[in-house]
C-alpha positions as CSV (number, residue, x, y, z in Angstrom):
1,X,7.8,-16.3,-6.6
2,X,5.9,-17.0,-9.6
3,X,4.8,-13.1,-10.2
4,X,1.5,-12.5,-13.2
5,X,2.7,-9.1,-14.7
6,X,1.3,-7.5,-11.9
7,X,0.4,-8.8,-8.8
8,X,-0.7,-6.0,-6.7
9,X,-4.3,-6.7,-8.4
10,X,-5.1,-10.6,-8.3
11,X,-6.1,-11.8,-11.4
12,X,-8.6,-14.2,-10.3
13,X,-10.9,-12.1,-7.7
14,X,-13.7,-14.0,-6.6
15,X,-16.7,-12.0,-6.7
16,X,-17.6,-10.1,-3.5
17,X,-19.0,-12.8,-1.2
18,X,-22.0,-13.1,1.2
19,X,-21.6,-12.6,4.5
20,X,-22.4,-15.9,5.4
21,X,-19.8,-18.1,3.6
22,X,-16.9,-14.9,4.1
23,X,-15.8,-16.4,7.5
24,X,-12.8,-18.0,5.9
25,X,-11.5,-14.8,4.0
26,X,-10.3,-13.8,7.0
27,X,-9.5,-15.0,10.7
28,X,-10.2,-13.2,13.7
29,X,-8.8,-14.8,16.7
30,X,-7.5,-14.1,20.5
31,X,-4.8,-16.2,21.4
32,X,-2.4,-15.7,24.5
33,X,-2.8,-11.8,25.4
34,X,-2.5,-11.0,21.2
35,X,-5.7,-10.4,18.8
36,X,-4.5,-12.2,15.4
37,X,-5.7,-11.0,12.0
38,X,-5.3,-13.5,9.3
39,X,-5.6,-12.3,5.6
40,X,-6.7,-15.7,4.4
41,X,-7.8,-15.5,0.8
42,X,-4.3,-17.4,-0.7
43,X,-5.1,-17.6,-4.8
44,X,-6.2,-14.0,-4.5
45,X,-2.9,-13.4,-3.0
46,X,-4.8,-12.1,0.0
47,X,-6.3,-9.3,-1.3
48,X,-8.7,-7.3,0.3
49,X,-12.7,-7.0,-0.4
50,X,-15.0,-5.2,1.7
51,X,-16.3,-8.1,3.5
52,X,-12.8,-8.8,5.1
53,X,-12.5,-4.8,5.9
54,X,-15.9,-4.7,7.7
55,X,-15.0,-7.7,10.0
56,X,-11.3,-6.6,10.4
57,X,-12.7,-2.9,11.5
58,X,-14.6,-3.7,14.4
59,X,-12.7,-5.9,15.6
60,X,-8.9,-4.0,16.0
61,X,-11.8,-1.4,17.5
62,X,-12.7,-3.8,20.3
63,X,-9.0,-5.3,20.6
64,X,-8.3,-1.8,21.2
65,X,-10.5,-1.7,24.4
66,X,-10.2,-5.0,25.6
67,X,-7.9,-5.3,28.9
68,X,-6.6,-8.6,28.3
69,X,-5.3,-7.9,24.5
70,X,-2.1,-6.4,24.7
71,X,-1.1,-6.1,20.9
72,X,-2.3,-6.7,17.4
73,X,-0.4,-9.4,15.4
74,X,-1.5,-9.2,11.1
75,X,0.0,-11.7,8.7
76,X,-1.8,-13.3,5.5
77,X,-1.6,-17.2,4.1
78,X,-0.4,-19.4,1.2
79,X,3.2,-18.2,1.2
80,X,3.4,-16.0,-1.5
81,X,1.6,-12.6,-0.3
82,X,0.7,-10.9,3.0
83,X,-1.6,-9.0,0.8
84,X,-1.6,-7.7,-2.6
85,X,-3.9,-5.2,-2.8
86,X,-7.4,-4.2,-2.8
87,X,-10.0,-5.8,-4.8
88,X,-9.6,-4.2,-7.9
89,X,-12.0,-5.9,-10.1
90,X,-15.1,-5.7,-8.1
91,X,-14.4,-2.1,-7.5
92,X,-13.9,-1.9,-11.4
93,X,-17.1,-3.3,-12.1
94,X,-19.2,-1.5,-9.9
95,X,-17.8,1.8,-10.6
96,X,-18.7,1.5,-14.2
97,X,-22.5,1.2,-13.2
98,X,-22.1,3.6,-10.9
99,X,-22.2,1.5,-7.8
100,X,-22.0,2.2,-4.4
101,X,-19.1,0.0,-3.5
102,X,-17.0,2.4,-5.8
103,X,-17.7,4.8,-2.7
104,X,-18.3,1.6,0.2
105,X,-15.2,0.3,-0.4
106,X,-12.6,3.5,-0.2
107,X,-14.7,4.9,2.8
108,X,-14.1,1.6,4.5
109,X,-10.9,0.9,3.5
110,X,-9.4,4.1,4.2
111,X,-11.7,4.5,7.9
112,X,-9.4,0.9,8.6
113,X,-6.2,2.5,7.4
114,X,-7.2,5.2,9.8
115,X,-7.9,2.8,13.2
116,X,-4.2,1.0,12.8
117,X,-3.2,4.4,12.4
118,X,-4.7,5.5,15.9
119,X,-4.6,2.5,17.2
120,X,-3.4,2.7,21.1
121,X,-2.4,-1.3,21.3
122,X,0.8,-2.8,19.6
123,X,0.2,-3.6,16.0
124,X,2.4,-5.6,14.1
125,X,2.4,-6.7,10.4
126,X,4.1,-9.6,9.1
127,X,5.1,-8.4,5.5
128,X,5.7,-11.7,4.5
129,X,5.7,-11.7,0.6
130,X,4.2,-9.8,-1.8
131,X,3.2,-6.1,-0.2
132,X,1.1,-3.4,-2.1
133,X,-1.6,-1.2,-2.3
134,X,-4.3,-2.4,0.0
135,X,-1.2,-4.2,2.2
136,X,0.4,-1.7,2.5
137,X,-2.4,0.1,3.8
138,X,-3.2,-2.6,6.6
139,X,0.8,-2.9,7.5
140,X,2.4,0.4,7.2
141,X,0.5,2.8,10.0
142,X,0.9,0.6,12.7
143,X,3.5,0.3,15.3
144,X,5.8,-2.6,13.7
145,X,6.6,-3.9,10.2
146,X,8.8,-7.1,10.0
147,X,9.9,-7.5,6.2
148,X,11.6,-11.1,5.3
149,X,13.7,-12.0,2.2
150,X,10.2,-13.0,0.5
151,X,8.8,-9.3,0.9
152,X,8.3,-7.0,-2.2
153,X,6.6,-4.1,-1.6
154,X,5.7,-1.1,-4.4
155,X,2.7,0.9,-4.3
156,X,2.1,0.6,-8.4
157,X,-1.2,2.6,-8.6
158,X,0.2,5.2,-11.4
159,X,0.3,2.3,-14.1
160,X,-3.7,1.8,-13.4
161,X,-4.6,5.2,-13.6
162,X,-5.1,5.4,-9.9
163,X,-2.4,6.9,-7.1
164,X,-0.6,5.5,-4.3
165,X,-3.8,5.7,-1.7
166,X,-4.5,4.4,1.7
167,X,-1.9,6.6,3.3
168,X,0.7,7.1,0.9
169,X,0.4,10.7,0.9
170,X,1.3,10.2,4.6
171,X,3.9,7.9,4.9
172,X,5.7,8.5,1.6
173,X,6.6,11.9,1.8
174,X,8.6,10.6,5.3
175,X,10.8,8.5,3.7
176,X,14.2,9.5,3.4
177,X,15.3,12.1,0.6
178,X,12.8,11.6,-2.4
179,X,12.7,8.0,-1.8
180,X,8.3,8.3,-1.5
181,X,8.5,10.6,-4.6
182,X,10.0,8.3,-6.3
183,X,8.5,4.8,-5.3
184,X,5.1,6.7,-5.7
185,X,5.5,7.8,-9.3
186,X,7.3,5.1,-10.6
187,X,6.0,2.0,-8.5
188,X,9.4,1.1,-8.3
189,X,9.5,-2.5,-6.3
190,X,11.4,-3.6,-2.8
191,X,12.3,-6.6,-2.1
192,X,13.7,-8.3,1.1
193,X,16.1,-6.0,3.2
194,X,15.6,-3.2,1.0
195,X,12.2,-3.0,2.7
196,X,14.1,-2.1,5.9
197,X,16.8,-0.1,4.5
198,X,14.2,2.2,2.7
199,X,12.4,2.6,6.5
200,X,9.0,1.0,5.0
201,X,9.8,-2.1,7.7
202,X,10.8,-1.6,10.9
203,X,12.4,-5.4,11.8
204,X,13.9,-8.4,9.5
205,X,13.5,-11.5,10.1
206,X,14.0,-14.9,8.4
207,X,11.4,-16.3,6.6
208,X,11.6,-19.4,8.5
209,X,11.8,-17.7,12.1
210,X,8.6,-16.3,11.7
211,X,6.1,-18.8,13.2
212,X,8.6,-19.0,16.3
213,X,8.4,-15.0,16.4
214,X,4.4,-15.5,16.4
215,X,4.3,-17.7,19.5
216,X,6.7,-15.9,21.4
217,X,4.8,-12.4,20.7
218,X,1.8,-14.8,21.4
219,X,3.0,-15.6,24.7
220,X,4.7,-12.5,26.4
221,X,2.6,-12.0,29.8
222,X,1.2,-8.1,29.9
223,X,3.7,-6.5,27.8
224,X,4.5,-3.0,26.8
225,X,5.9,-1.2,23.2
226,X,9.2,-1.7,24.3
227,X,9.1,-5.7,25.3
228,X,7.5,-5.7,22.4
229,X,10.4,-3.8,20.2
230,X,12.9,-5.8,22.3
231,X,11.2,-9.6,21.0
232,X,11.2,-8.0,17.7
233,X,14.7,-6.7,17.8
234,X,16.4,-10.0,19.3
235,X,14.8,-11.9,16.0
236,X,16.1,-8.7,13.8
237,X,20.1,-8.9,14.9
238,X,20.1,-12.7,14.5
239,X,18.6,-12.6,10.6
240,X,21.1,-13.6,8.4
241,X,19.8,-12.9,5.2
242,X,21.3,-11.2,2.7
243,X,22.6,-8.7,5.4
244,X,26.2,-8.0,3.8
245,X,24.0,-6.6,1.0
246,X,23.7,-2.9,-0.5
247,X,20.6,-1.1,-0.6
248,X,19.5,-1.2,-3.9
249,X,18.8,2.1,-4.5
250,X,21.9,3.8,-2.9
251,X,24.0,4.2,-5.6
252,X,20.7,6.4,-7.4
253,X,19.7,8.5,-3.7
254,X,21.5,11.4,-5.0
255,X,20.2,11.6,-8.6
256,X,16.4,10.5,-6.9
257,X,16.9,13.0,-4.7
258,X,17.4,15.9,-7.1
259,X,15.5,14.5,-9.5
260,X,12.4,14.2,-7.7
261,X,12.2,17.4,-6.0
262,X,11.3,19.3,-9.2
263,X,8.0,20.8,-8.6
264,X,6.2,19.4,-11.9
265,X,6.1,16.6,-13.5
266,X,7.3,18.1,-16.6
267,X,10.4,19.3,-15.0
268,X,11.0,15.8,-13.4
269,X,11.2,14.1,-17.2
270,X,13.1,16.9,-18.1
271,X,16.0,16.1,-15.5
272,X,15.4,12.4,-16.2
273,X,16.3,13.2,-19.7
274,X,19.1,15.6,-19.2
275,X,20.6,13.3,-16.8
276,X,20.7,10.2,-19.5
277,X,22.4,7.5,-17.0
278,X,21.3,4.2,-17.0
279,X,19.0,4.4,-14.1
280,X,17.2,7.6,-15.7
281,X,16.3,6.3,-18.9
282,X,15.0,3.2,-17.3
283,X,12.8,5.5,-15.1
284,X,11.7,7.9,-17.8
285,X,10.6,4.4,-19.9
286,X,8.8,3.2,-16.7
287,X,7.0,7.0,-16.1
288,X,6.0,6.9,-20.0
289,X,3.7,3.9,-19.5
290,X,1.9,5.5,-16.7
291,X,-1.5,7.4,-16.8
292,X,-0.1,11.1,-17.3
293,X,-3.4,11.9,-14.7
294,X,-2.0,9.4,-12.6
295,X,1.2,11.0,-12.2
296,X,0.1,14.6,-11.7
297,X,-2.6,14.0,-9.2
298,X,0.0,11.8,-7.4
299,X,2.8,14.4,-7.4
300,X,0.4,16.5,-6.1
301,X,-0.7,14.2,-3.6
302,X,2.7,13.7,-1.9
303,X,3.8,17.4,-1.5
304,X,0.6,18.3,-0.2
305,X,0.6,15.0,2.0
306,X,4.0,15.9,3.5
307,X,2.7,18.6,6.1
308,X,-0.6,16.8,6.5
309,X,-2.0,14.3,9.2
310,X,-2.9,11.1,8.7
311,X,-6.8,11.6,8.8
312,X,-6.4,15.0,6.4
313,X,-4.3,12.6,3.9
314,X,-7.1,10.0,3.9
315,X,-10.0,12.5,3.7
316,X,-7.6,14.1,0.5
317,X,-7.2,10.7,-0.7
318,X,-11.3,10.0,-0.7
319,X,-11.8,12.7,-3.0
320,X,-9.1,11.3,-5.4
321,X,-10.7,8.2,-5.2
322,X,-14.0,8.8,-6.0
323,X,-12.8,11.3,-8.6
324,X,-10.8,8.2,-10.4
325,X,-13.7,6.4,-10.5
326,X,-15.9,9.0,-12.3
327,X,-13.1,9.0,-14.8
328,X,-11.2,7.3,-17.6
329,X,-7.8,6.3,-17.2
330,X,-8.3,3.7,-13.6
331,X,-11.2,1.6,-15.9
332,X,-8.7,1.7,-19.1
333,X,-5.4,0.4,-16.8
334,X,-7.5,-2.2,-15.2
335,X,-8.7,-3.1,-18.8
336,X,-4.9,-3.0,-20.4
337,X,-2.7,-4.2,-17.0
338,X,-5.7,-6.7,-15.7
339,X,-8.0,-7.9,-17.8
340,X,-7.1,-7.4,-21.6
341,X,-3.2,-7.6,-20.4
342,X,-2.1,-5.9,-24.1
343,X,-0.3,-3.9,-21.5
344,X,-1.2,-0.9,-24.2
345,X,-3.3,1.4,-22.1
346,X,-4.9,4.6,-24.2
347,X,-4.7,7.2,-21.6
348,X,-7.3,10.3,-21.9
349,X,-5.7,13.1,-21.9
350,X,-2.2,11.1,-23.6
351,X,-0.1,13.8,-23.0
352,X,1.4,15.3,-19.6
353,X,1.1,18.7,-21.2
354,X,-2.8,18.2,-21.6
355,X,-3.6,18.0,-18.0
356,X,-4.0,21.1,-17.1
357,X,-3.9,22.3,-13.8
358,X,-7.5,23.5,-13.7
359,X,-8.4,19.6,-14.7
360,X,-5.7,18.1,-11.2
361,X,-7.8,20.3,-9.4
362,X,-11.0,19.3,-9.8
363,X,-9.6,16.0,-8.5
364,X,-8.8,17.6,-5.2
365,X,-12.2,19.5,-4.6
366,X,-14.2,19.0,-1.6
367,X,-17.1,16.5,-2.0
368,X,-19.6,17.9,0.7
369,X,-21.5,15.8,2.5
370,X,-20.1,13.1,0.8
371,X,-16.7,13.7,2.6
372,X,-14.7,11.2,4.7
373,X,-15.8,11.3,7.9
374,X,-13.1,9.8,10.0
């Protein structure tokens, strides 16, 4: 796959569209007894804008009530993405004149994260390709996620200035071990199998087995979770792929999982350094380049996150959201990773030792009236 530095915000995002010529960006269709969401914005690697969450919203909403719909299938187009993200750059540009889709977008976003989260109908995500942010958001609260060997999923928020949101403080703290500690401070990427090994995907399947998964899910008359699981699962032990191969991180659990349960970021650069293998460095070179905001908010983020519901996460993760966009460090990313790409962010404050405590929490603090209602 034929990756820019940084896929996980597409590099040539249209400009939020009208509602009227939006109908392609995403496809909303009954077929057989299964609602089908297609992500269908290709050379934005599918990302999301608000348009395609305030048609996708209603709609799993009404799926959810109709009789005759009996599960939820998402998957996005072109072959190299199910979706890459949100859409950064309009966000970007509207929170530095204050706009409202700063706040219009999260509160959307995050109210969508929270209906495939509660959602009582089968929902299953095709992770086919490129997986992060945003997609993971749409993919990873639902019922089933079937990864491929074209899947790479990270959550690389900290390198923007921003933190692994829609949900990550809920669903990364589960992983296994320190593994969500880890992938959330680093952005560490998956990639095929590893997907499923790490517990993000629930199913494998062969790339090329997929649109004979679709029709067969398409077609099962009136079923129930477990048919559902059982289709899923007779695709899963017949994938091939790669599946003599290690997880890629199971040499390191041990070390992660030491390493990452310091209770500071201070203390987890400390143990990176004291450890000096291989693996450490490369992590403490990878955690250097990040916003040091970034990385205490989202440390901060996960612990809390770990005893937490879903809906407490998101409403957590509004106020971090809107609090990033009053700030410096998400515009300067965007600007360094994005749209200057000198990859040479200035972060304000530079050092991990000048965010003080006091200045993480004001990032947590109640916004009122202006809270996520969910």
């Amino acid at each position: 796959i034929q990756l820019i530095t940084f896929p996980y915000f597409p590099l040539h995002v249209q400009k939020m569209s009208k509602q009227t010529d939006s109908t392609a960006e995403v496809l909303l269709e009954k077929r057989g007894g299964a609602g089908v969401i297609t992500l269908n914005r290709p050379k934005a690697l599918n990302a999301l804008n608000l348009s395609m969450i305030q048609q996708i919203y209603p709609q799993i909403k009404a799926w959810e009530q109709d009789p005759e719909t009996y599960l939820i299938i998402i998957k996005g187009t072109g072959g190299k993405a199910f979706c890459a993200g949100g859409d950064i750059k309009a966000i970007t540009d509207a929170g530095k004149v204050r706009g409202k889709l700063a706040e219009d977008f999260f509160r959307a976003e995050y109210s969508l994260n929270n209906a495939i989260g509660t959602c009582k109908k089968p929902y299953v995500a095709l992770i086919d390709g490129i997986t992060m942010g945003g997609g993971v958001g749409v993919s990873v609260h639902g019922h089933f996620r079937v990864a491929t060997e074209k899947t790479i999923f990270a959550m690389p928020e900290t390198a923007i200035g921003l933190f692994p949101d829609v949900g990550g403080g809920y669903f990364l703290p589960r992983l296994s071990g320190k593994m969500g500690y880890f992938l959330a401070l680093t952005g560490f990427r998956l990639k095929g199998r590893d997907v499923l090994k790490a517990g993000i995907a629930t199913h494998f399947v062969d790339c090329e087995k997929l649109p004979a998964l679709e029709k067969d899910l398409i077609a099962l008359k009136s079923p129930s979770t477990e048919n559902i699981a059982d289709l899923l699962s007779s695709y899963h032990v017949k994938s091939k792929v790669d599946q003599e191969k290690a997880f890629v991180l199971d040499e390191h659990m041990e070390k992660i999982n030491s390493i990452f349960s310091a209770n500071s970021v201070e203390e987890i650069f400390k143990k990176l350094k004291q450890d000096g293998s291989p693996f450490a460095i490369k992590q403490l070179e990878t955690l250097n380049k990040m916003s040091p905001t970034s990385l205490k908010i989202t440390l901060r983020q996960i612990r809390e996150g770990a005893s937490m519901s879903l809906q407490d996460v998101l409403r957590m993760e509004y106020r971090l959201s809107q609090a990033c966009m009053k700030g410096h460090d998400f515009y300067e990313g965007v600007r360094a990773v994005l749209i200057d790409k000198d990859q040479a962010p200035r972060w304000r404050p530079a050092a991990l030792e000048e965010v003080s405590d006091e200045f993480v929490d004001n990032y947590f603090k109640p916004l009122g009236d202006d809270d996520l209602k969910l």
